[in-house]
DRENDO-1510 file (C-alpha; in Angstrom, 1 decimal, always signed):
<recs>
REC; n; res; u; v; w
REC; 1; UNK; -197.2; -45.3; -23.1 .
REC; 2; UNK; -200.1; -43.4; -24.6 .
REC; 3; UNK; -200.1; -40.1; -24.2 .
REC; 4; UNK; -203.6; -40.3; -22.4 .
REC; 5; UNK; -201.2; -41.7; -19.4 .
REC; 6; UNK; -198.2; -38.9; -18.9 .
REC; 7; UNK; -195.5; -39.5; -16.8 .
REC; 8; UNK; -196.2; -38.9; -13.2 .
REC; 9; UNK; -192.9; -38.2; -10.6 .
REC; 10; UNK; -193.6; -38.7; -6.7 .
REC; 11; UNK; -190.9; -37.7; -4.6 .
REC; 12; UNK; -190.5; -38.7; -1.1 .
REC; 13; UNK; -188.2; -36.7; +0.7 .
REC; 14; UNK; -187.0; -39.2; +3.9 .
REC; 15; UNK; -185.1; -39.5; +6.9 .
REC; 16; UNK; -185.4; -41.7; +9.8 .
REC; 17; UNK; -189.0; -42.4; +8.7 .
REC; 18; UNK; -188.8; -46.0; +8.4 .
REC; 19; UNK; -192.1; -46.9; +11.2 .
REC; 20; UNK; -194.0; -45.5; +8.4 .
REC; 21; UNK; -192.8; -45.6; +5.2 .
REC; 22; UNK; -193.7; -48.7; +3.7 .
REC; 23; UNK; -197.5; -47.2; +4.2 .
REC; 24; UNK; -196.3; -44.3; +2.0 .
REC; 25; UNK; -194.4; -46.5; -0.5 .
REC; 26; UNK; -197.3; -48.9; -0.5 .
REC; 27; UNK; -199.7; -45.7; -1.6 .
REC; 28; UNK; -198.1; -44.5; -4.0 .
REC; 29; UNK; -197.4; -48.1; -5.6 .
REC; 30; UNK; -201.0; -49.5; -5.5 .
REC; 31; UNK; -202.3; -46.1; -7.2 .
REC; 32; UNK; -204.2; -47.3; -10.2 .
REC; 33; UNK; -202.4; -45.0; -12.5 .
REC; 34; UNK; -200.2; -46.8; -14.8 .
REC; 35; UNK; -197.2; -44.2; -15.2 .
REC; 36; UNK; -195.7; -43.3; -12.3 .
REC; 37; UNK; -192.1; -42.9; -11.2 .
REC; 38; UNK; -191.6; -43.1; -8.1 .
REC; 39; UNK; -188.2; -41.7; -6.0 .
REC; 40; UNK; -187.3; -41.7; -2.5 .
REC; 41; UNK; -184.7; -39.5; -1.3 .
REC; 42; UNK; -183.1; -40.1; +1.7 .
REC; 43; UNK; -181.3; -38.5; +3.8 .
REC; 44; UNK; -178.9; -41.2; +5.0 .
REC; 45; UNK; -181.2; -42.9; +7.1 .
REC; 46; UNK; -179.7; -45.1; +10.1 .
REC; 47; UNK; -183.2; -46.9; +10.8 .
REC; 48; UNK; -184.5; -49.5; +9.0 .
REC; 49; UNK; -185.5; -47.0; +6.1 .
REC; 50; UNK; -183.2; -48.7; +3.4 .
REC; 51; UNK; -184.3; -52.0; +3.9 .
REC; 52; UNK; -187.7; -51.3; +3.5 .
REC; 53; UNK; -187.3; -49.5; +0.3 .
REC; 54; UNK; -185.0; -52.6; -0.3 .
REC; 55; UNK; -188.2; -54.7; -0.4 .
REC; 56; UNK; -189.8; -52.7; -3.5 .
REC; 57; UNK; -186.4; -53.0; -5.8 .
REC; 58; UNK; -187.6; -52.4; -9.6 .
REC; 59; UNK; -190.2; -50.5; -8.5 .
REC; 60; UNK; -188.9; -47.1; -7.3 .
REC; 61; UNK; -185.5; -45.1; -6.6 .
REC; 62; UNK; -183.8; -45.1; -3.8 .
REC; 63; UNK; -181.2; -42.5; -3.3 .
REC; 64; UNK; -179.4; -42.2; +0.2 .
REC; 65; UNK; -176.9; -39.5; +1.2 .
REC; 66; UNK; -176.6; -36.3; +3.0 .
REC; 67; UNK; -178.8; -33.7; +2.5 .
REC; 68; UNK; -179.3; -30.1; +3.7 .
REC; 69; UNK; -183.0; -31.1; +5.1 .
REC; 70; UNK; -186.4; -31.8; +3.5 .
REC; 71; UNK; -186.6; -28.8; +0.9 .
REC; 72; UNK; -182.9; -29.6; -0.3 .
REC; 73; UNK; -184.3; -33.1; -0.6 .
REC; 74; UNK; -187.2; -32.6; -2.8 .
REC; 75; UNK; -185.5; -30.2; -5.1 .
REC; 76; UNK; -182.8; -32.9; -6.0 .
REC; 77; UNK; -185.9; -35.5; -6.2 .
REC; 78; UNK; -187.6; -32.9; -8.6 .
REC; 79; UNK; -184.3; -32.7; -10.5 .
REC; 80; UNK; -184.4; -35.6; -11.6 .
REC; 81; UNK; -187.7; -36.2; -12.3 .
REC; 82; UNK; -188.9; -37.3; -16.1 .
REC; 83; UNK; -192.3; -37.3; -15.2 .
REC; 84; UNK; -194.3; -33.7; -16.9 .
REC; 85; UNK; -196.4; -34.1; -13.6 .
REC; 86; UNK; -194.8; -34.3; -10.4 .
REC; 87; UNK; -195.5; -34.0; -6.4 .
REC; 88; UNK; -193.9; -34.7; -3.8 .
REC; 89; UNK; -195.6; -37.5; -0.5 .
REC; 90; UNK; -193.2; -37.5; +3.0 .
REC; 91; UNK; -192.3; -40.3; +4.3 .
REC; 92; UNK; -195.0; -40.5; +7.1 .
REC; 93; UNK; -198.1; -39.3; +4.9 .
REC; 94; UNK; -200.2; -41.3; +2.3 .
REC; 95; UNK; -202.1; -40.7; -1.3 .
REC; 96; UNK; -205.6; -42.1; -1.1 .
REC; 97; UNK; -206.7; -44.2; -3.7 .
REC; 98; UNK; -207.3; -42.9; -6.8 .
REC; 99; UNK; -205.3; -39.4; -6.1 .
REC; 100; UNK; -202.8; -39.8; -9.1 .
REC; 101; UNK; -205.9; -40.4; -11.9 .
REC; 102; UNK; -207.7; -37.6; -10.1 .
REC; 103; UNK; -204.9; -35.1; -10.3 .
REC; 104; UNK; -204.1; -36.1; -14.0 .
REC; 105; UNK; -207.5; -35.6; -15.2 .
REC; 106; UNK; -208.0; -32.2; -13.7 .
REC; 107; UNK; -204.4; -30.9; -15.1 .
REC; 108; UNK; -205.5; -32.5; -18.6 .
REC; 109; UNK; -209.0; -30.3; -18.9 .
REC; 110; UNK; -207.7; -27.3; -17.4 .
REC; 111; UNK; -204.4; -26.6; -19.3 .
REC; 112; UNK; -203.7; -23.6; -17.7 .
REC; 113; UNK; -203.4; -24.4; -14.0 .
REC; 114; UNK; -200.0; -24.6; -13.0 .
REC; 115; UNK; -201.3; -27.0; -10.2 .
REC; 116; UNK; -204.1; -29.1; -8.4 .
REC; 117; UNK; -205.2; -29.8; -5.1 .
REC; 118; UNK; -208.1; -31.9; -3.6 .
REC; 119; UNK; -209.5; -32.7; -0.1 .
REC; 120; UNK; -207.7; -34.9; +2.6 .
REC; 121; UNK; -207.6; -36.2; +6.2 .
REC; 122; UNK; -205.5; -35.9; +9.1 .
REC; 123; UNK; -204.5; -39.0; +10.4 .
REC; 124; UNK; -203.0; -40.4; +13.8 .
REC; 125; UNK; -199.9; -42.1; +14.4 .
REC; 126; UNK; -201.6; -45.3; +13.4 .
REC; 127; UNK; -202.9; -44.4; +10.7 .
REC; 128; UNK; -206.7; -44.2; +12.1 .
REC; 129; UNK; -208.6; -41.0; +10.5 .
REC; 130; UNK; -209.2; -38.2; +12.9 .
REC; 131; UNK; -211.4; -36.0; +10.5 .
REC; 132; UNK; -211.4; -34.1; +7.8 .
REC; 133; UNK; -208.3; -31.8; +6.7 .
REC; 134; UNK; -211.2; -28.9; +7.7 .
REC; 135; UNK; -209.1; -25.6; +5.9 .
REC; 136; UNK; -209.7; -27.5; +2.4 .
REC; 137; UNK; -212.0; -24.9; +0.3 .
REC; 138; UNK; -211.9; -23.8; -3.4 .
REC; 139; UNK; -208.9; -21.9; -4.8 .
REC; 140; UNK; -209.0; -17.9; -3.3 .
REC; 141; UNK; -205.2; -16.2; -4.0 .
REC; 142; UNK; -205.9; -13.5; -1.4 .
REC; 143; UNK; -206.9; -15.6; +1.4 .
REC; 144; UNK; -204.0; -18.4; +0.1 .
REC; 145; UNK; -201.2; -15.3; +0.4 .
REC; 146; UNK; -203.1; -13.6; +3.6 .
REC; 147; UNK; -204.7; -15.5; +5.3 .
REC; 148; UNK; -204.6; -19.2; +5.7 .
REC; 149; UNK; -202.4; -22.7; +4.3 .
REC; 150; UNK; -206.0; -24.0; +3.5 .
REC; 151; UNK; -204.3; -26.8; +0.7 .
REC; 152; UNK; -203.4; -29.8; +2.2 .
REC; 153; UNK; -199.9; -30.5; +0.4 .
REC; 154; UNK; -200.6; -34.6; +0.3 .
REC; 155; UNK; -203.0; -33.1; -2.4 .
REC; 156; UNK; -201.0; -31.3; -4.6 .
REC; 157; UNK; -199.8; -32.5; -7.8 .
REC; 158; UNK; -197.6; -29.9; -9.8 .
REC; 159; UNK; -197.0; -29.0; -14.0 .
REC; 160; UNK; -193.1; -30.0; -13.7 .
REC; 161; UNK; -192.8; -27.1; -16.2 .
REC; 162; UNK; -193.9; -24.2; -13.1 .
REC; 163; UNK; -191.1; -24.6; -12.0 .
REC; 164; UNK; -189.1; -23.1; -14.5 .
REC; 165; UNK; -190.9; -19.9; -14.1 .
REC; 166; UNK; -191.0; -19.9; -10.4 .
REC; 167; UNK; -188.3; -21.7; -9.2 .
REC; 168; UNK; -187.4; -24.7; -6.8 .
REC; 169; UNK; -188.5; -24.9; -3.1 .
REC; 170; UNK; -186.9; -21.9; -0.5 .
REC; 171; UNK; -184.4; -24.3; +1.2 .
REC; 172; UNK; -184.0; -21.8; +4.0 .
REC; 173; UNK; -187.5; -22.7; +5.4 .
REC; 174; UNK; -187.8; -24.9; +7.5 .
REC; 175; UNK; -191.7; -25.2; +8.2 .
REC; 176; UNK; -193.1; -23.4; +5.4 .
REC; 177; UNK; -192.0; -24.3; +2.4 .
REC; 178; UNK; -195.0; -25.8; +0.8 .
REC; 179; UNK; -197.0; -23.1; +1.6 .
REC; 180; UNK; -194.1; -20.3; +0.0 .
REC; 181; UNK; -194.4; -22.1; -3.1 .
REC; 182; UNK; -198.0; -22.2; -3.9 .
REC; 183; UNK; -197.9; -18.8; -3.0 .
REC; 184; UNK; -195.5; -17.9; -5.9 .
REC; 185; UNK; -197.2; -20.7; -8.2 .
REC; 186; UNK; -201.0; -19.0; -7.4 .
REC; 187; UNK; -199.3; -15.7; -8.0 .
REC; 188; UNK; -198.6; -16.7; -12.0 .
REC; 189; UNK; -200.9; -19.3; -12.4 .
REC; 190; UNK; -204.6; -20.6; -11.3 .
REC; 191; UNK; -204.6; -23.5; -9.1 .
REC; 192; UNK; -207.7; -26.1; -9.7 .
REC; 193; UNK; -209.6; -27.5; -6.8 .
REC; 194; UNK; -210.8; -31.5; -7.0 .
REC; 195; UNK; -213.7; -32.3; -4.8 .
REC; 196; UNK; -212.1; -35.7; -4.1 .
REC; 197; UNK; -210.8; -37.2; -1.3 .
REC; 198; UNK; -206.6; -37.8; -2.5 .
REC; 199; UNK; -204.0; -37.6; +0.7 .
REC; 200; UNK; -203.4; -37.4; +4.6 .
REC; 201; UNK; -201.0; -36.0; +6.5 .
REC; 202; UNK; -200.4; -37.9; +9.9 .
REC; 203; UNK; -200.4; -35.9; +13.4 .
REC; 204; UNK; -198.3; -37.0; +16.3 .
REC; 205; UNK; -196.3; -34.7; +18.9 .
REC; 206; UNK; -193.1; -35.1; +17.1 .
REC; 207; UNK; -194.3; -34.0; +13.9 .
REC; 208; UNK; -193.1; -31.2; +12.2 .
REC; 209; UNK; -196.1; -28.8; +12.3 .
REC; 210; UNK; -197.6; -30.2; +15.6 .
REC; 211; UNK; -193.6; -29.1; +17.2 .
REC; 212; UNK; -193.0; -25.9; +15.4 .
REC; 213; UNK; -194.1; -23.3; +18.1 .
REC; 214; UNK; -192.8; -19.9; +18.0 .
REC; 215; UNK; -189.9; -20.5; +15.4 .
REC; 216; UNK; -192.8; -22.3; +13.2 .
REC; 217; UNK; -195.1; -18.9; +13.6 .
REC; 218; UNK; -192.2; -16.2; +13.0 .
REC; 219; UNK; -191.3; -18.5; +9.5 .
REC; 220; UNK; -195.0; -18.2; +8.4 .
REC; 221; UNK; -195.3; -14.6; +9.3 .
REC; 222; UNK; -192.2; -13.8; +7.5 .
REC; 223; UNK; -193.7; -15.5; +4.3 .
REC; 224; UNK; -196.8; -13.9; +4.5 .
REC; 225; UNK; -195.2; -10.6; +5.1 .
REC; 226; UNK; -192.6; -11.7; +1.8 .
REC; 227; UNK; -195.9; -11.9; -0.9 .
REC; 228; UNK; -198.0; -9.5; +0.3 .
REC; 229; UNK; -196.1; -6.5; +2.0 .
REC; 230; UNK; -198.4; -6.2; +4.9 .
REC; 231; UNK; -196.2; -5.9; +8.0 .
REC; 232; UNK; -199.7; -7.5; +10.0 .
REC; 233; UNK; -201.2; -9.9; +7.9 .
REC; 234; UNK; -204.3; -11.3; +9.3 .
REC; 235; UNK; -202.9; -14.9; +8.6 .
REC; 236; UNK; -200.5; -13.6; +11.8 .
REC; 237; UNK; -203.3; -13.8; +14.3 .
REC; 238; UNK; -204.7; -16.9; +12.7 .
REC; 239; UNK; -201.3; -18.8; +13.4 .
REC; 240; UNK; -200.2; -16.7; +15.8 .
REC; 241; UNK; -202.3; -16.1; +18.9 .
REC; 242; UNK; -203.2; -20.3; +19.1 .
REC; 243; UNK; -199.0; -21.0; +19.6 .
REC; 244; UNK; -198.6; -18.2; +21.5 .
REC; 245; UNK; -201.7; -19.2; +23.7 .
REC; 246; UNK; -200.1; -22.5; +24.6 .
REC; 247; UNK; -196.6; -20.9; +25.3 .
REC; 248; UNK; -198.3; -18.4; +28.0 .
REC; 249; UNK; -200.7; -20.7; +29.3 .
REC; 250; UNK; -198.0; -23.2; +29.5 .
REC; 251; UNK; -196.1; -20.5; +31.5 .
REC; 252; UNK; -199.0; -19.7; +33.9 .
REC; 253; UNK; -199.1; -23.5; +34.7 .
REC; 254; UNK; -195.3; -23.6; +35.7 .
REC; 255; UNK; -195.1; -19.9; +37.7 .
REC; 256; UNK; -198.0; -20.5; +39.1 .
REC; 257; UNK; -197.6; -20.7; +43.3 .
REC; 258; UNK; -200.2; -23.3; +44.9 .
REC; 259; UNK; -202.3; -20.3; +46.8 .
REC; 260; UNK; -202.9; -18.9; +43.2 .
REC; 261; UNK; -203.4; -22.2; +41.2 .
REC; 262; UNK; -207.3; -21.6; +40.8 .
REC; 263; UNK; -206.9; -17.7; +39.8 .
REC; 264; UNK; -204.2; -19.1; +37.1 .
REC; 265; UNK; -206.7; -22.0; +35.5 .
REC; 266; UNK; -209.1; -19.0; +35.3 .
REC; 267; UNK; -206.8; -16.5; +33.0 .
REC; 268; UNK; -206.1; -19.7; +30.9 .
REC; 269; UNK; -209.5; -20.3; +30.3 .
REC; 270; UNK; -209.6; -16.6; +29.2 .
REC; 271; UNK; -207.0; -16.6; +27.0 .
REC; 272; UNK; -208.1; -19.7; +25.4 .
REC; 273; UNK; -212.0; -17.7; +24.9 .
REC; 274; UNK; -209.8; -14.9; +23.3 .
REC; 275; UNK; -207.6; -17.0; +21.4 .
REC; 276; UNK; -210.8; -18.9; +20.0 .
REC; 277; UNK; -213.0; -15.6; +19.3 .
REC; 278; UNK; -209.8; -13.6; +17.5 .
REC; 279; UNK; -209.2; -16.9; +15.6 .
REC; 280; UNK; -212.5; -16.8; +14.4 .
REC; 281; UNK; -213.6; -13.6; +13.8 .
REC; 282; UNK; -210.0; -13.5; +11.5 .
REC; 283; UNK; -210.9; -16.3; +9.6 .
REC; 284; UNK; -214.5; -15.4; +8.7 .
REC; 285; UNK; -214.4; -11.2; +8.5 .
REC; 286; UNK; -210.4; -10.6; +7.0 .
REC; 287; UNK; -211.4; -10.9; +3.4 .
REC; 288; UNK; -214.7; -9.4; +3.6 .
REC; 289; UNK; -216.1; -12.2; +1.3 .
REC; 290; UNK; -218.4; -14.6; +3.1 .
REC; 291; UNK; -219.0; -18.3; +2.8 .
REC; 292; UNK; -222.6; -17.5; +1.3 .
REC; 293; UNK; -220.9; -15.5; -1.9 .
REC; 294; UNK; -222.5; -11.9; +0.5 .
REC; 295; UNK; -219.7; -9.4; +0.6 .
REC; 296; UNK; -219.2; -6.6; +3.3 .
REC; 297; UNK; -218.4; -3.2; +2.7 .
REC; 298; UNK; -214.6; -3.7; +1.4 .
REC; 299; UNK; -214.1; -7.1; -0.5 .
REC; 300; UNK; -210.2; -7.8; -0.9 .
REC; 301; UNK; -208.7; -10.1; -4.2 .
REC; 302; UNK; -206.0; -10.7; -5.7 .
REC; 303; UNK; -205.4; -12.3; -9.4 .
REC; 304; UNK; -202.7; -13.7; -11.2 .
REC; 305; UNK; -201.1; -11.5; -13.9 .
REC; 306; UNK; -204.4; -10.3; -16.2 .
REC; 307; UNK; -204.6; -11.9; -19.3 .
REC; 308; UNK; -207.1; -9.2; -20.6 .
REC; 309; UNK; -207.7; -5.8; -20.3 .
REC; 310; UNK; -210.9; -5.6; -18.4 .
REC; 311; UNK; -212.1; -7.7; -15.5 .
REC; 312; UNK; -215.9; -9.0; -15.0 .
REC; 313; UNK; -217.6; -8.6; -12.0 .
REC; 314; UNK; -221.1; -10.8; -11.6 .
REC; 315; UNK; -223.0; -9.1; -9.0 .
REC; 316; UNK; -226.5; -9.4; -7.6 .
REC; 317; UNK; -228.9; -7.8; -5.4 .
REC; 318; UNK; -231.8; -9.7; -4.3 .
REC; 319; UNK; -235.6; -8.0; -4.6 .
REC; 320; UNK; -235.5; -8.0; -0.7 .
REC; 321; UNK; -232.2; -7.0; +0.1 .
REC; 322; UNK; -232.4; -3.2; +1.2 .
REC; 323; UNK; -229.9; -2.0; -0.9 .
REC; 324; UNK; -231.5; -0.8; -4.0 .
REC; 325; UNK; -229.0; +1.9; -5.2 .
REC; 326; UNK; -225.6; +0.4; -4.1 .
REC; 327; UNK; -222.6; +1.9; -5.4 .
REC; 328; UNK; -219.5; +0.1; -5.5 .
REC; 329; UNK; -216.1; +1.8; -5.9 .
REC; 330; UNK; -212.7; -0.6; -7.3 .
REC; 331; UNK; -209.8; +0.4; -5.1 .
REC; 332; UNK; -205.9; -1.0; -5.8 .
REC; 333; UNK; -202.7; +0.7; -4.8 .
REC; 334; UNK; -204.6; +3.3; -2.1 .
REC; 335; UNK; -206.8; +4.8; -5.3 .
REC; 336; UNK; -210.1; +4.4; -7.2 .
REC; 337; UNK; -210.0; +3.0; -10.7 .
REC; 338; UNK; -213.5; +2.2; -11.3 .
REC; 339; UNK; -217.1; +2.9; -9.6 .
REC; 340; UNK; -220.5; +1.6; -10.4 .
REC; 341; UNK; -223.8; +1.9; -9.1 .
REC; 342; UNK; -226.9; -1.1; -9.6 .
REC; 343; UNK; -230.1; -1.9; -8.5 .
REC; 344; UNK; -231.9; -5.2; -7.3 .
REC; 345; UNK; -231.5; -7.9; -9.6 .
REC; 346; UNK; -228.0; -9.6; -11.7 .
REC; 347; UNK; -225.4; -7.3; -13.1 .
REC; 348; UNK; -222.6; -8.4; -15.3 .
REC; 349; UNK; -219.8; -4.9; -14.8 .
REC; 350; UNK; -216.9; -4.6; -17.2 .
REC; 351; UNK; -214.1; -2.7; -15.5 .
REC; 352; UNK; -210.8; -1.6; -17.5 .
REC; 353; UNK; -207.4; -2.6; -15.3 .
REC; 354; UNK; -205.3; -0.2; -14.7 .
REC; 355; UNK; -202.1; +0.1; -17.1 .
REC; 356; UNK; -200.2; -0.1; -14.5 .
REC; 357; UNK; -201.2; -3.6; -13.1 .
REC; 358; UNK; -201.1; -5.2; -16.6 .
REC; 359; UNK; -197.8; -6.9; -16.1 .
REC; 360; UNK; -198.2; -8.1; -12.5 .
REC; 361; UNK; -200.5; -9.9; -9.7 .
REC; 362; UNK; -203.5; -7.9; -9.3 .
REC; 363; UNK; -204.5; -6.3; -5.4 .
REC; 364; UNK; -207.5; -4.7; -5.8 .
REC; 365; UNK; -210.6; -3.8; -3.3 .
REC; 366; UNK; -214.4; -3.6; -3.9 .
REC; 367; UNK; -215.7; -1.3; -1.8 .
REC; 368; UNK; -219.3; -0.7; -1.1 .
REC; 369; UNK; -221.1; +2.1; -0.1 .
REC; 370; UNK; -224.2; +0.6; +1.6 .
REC; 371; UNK; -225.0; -2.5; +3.9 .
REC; 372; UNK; -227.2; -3.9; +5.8 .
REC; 373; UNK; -227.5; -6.3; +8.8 .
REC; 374; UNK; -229.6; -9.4; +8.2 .
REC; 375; UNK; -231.7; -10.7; +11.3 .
REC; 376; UNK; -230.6; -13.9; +12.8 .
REC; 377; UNK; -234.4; -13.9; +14.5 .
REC; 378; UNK; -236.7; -11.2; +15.7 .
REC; 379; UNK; -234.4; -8.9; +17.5 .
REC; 380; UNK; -230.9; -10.4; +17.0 .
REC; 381; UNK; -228.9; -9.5; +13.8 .
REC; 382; UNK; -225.6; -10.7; +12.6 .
REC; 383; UNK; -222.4; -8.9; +12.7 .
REC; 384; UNK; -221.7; -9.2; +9.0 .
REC; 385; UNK; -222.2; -6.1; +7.2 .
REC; 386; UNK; -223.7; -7.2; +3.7 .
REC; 387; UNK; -223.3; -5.3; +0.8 .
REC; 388; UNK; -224.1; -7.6; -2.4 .
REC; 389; UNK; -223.7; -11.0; -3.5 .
REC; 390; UNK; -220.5; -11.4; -5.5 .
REC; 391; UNK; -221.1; -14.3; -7.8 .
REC; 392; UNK; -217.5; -14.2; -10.1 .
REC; 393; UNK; -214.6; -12.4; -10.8 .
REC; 394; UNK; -212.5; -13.3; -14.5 .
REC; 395; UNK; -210.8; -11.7; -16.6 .
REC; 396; UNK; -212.9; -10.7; -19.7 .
REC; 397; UNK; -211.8; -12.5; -23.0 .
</recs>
């Protein structure tokens, strides 16, 4: 095979999936990539999973035994895999056309991502498309480790060789695992966003996710809490207050007595306002880095190991911004290691790393000393405290 065309290992982890998985074989056979491998391991199925898979002899691997759940399951698939390339599809979830190509082209022109994502859509149980996966944005290692699961796993294609730095899968998570490991992937290397359309996950009550609950939250909070060392990571309120919402209005509904019925669909309508605003106001404020590229007063990031000695920081000030004179101070590990001050207009500032943080992940603030509060219209201004436009942060070559 030319070596335009590497080898390309999908792993399906299964068990008991057979309503759905000739869909999922059928997407990853029809891809038009011409070197793929393709391996399904089961976990000794007793549905009509084997004969399916039967159907498509020759054209994948079938491997059924006992297994210690879906984790155990991929790690022996990705074991075995030749393929310099791998991911890994479950057995109710799809590729979209043209998701293998996709993937390989962006690993081939950016050689130093360890892996590479796209955009996706959440599906039904019939395979109908409800919307957009809507968490999907470009690659951000603070919010990925802080904040948010915003990669839709059906979209990630992995450098086989990542794993021999990082590891295998944590088989002692149950809900989280594809999350944990993207964490300690984005933590060494950059992970590359593909503005194509290249998996969905399907969503149905007995799903994994949709049934997690409590046990589901505590996992994430736990993983959050592993890469970051925040005991209260923002992500906590993200996942958090939504499950926990359900469990106490679901508890209201059932304690309720008749006389207080109407008082009870009142508090849940509260808590659901609450659990909406918090949600919200977590998603957009935590970082301090705004959709726009306008950062507030403290801007938290996070980068993998530096490959350089000195980070550069594109800022800008627009002429009408009312900030002429802003001074920014770089914060990591509770001290300042840098300051700068700049006017209206673009600014390119070099900053030297600490020599402590030259052989790790680098935490680091930007924290401004002046803001302002844009008007929304005459007499109403926004929350958000805006500070300065950050444009890019790199290491400097």
């Amino acid at each position: 095979m030319d070596d335009s065309f590497p080898l390309v290992t999908v792993v399906t982890p299964s068990y008991n999936q057979g309503r759905f998985i000739r869909e999922t074989i059928l997407s990853v056979l029809e891809q038009d990539y011409p070197n793929i491998e393709y391996i399904i391991m089961d976990g000794a199925s007793s549905d009509e999973t084997a004969a399916v898979a039967a159907e498509f002899e020759g054209r994948l691997t079938f491997i059924s035994e006992p297994d210690r759940g879906q984790s155990h399951a991929i790690n022996k698939g990705f074991a075995l895999a030749r393929g310099e390339i791998v991911a890994w599809l479950n057995s109710d979830d799809v590729f979209l056309p043209g998701a293998v190509r996709h993937a390989v082209e962006a690993l081939q022109n950016d050689p130093d991502c360890g892996a590479c994502y796209g955009e996706g859509y959440q599906i039904d149980i019939d395979g109908n498309v409800i919307s957009r996966f809507g968490p999907t944005r470009k690659f951000d290692l603070w919010m990925l480790l802080h904040l948010s699961d915003y990669i839709l796993q059906q979209t990630v294609f992995f450098r086989r060789a990542v794993f021999d730095r990082v590891g295998w899968l944590d088989e002692s998570l149950h809900y989280g695992m594809d999350w944990e490991i993207l964490m300690r992937i984005g933590l060494q290397y950059p992970l590359r966003y593909i503005p194509e359309y290249m998996g969905a996950i399907r969503e149905y009550a007995a799903a994994k996710t949709a049934a997690g609950g409590a046990p589901r939250v505590r996992e994430l909070i736990k993983i959050m809490r592993r890469h970051t060392g925040a005991m209260l990571p923002p992500g906590a309120i993200l996942y958090g207050l939504p499950t926990y919402t359900r469990i106490w209005n679901d508890r209201i509904e059932a304690l309720c007595p008749a006389p207080l019925r109407p008082f009870g669909a009142r508090l849940q309508r509260v808590l659901e306002r609450l659990n909406a605003q918090s949600s919200g106001l977590t998603l957009r404020y935590a970082q301090g880095i705004f959709s726009d590229g306008w950062a507030s007063t403290r801007a938290r990031l996070v980068m993998q190991p530096p490959r350089a000695r000195y980070l550069e920081v594109d800022v800008s000030l627009p002429e009408w911004a009312p900030l002429d004179g802003q001074r920014i101070r770089f914060r990591s590990a509770g001290r300042v290691f840098a300051e700068e001050r700049f006017g209206n207009g673009d600014f390119t500032i070099p900053v030297a790393i600490p020599r402590d943080s030259w052989d790790a992940p680098f935490f680091f603030s930007i924290d401004a000393e002046r803001f302002f509060r844009p008007e929304r219209e005459p007499g109403h201004r926004e929350l958000r405290k805006l500070s300065y436009l950050l444009r890019d942060v790199r290491y400097s070559s």
